[in-house]
N, C-alpha and C positions, 0 to 999 in steps of 0.2 A: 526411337527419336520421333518428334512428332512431327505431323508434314507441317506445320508452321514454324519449326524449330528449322525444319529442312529449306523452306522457301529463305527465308531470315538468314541462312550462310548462302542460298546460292545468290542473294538477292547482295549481297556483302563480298562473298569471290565475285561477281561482274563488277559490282562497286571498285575492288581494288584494282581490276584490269585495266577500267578505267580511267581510272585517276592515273596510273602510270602508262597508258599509254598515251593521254591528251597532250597537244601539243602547247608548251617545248616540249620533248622527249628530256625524260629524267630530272631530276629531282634539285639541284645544284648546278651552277652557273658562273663563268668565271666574267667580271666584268672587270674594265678599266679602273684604276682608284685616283690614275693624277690626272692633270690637265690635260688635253690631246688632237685641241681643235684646231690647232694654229702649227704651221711651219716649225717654228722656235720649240711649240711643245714637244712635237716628234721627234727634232734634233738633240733634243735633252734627255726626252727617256729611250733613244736607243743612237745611234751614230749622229755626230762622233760623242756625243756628250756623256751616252752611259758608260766610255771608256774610263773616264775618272774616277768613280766611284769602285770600278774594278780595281783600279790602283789599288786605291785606298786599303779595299779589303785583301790585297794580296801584301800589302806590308804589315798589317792588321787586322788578323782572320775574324777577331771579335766583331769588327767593325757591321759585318753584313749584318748584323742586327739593325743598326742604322741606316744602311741605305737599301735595304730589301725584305720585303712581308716576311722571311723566315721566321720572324719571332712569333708572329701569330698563323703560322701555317703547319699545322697535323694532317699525317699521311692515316687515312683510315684503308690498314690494309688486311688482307685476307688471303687462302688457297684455296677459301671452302670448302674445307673438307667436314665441318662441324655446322654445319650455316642454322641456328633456331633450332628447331628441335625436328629440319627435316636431313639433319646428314652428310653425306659426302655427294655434295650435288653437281662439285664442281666451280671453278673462278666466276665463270660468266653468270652462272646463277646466281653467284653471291649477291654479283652488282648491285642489284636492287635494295638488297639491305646496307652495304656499305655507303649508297647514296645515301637512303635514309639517316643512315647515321652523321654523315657531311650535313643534312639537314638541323638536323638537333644539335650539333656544334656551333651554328651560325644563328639559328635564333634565340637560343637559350644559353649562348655565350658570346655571338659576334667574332667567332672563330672560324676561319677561314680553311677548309675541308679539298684535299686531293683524294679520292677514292681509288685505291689501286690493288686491284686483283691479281695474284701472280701465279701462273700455273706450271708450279712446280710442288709437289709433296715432299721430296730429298729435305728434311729440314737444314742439313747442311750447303744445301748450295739456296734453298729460301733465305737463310741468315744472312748467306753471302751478299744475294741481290737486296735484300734490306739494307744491309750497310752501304751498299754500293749508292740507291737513290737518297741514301740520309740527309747529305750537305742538302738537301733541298730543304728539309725540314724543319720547323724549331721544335718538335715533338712528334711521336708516334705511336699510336693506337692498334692494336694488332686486334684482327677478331676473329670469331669465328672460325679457328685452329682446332682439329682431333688430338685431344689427350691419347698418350703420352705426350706427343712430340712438340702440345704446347707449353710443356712446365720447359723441356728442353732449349727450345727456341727463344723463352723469356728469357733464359734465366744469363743464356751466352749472348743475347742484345743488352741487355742491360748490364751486362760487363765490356760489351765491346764499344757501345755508343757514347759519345757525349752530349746524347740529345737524350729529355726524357722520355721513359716509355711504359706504358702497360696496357695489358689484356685484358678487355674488359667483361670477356668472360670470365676471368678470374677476379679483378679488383672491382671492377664496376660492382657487379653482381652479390659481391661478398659484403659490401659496403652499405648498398640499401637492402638487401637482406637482415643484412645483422641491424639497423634501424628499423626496419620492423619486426622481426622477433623479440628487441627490446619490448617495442610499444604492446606487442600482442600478449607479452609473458604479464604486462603488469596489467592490462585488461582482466586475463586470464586467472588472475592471482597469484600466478606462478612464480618462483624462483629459477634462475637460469642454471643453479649448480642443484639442481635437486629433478632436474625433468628429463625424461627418456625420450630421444631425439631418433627415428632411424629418416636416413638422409637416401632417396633413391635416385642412385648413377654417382660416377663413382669417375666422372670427368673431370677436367678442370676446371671448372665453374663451382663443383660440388666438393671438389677437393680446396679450393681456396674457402669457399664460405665457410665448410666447416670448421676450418684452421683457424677462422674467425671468430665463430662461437666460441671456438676453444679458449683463444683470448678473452673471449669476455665472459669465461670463468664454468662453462659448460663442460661435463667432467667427461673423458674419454670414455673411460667402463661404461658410460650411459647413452653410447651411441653406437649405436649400429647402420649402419652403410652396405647400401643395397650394390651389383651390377646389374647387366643381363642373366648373370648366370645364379642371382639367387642372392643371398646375403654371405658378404665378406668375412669367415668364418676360421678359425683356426684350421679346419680342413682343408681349404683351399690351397692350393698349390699352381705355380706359374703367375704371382702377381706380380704389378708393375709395382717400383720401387713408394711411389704414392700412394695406392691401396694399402700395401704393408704395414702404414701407420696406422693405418683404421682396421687394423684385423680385430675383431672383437671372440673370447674367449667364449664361444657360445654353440650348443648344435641347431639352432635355427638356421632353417635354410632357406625359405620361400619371406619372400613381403608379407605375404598376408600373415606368415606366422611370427615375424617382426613389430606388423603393428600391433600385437594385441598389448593392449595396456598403456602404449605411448604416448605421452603428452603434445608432443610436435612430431611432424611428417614434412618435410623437404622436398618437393619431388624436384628434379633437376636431370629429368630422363625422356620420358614420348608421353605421348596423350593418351589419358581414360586407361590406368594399368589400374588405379586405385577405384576400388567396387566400394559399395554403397554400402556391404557386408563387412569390407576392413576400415572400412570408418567407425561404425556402428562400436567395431572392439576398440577403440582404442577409450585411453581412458577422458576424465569427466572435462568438460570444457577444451576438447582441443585444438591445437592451434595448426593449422592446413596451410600449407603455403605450396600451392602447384603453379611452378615454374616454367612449367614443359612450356614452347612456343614453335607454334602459334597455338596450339592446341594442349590446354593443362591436365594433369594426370586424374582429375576428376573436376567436371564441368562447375561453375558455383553455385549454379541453379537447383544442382541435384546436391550438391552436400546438403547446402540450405534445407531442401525437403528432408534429408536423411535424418539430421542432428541440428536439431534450435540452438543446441548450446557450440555450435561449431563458430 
């Protein structure tokens, strides 16, 4: 790495300290939305006056829609145990992303963001306290969850809730993914039922997108799916019920000997795994999508040098 490449992130990690630690502190802000200057207004939104509207909603549960922000208010929650693509850092670590993400709810949708960290991993007693602060919410965003436990978690909240909800390591991610693997296949000349795909990591995020691909007509036999321990292989033995479906009939065992000849590369695992060497094999015009974050599985400055046609 070059010492200008090195000044350029340390010059960008102080940047980011920065900016998060200037004051206010944090990212979101909860302000006032009714009137509040006058005697009368206080008396109306909280004693005796906000007694009535509780009425209301206790003879007509629908009703809090009407007389309280639940309908535009999402719970962006987490235990960090997955947080980007730095791991199990922990709730308090998360925070900073789960603001950010309150952030981008509200200016790119006017949506009003509770960020809440819970530090508990037991996915059954997390599900518990999910349902427990739900009435507060008109929807819920769950992130940054460790696979297995976040296919689990989705799957028994959105049978248990009546609010909506998803993962946006699983639906966000799978959703603009798959909108650009469209765009990039027909750049590429490619057909999406005719291209060899290998997908690395083998998380929720990587297990939903592919399931997506798959829908949009990408053939199973033509994809291979990476973990840590190598490529997903009929050999493998002790997989979670999710990998199982990606087991591919094959004795490759390493990435590098996966990508030789493939059309798309997924990474959705850590930073700089993919060498300038496993690019070079794959085959003519490929399509590189390195997910990893903050840090993607190979830099774009260096694919670019590696392969024009990337």
């Amino acid at each position: 790495m070059s010492s200008k490449t090195n000044r350029d992130e340390k010059n960008f990690n102080q940047a980011a300290l920065d900016y998060h630690k200037t004051e206010p502190k944090g990212k979101i802000e909860v302000i006032p939305s009714k009137p509040h200057s006058s005697q009368r207004d206080l008396s109306l939104a909280y004693s005796p006056g906000v007694a009535i509207p509780c009425l209301e909603i206790e003879k007509d549960p629908k009703t809090v829609y009407d007389y309280t922000g639940k309908g535009n208010l999402v719970a962006v929650i987490s235990n960090g145990t997955a947080v980007l693509g730095l791991g199990d850092i922990g709730a308090e670590a998360s925070k900073p992303v789960m603001e950010g993400k309150g952030l981008l709810f509200k200016i790119f949708a006017d949506i009003n963001v509770f960020d809440i960290e819970i530090d508990e991993k037991d996915p059954d007693k997390f599900i518990e306290i999910v349902k427990g602060i739900a009435p507060t919410f008109g929807g819920i965003n769950l992130e940054d969850i460790k696979a297995p436990e976040a296919f689990y978690i989705e799957q028994r909240l959105k049978e248990e809730l009546n609010i909506p909800l998803m993962h946006d390591d699983q639906h966000g991610t799978a959703i603009i993914s798959a909108a650009a693997l469209i765009n990039a296949l027909e750049i590429a000349g490619k057909k999406i039922d005719d291209v060899k795909m290998v997908v690395n990591g083998a998380g929720a995020a990587a297990i939903a997108c592919t399931k997506l691909y798959v829908e949009l007509g990408l053939k199973k036999e033509n994809i291979l799916m990476c973990d840590s321990k190598g490529v997903i292989n009929h050999k493998r033995e002790n997989l979670t019920p999710e990998k199982i479906d990606f087991v591919a009939q094959t004795d490759l065992e390493t990435l590098s000997d996966a990508l030789k000849g493939a059309d798309v590369f997924v990474g959705l695992s850590k930073g700089n795994v993919m060498t300038p060497e496993m690019l070079l094999s794959m085959a003519e015009n490929p399509i590189v999508f390195g997910l990893a974050n903050p840090n993607p599985e190979i830099e774009y400055d260096l694919a670019m040098e590696t392969r024009k046609d990337t």
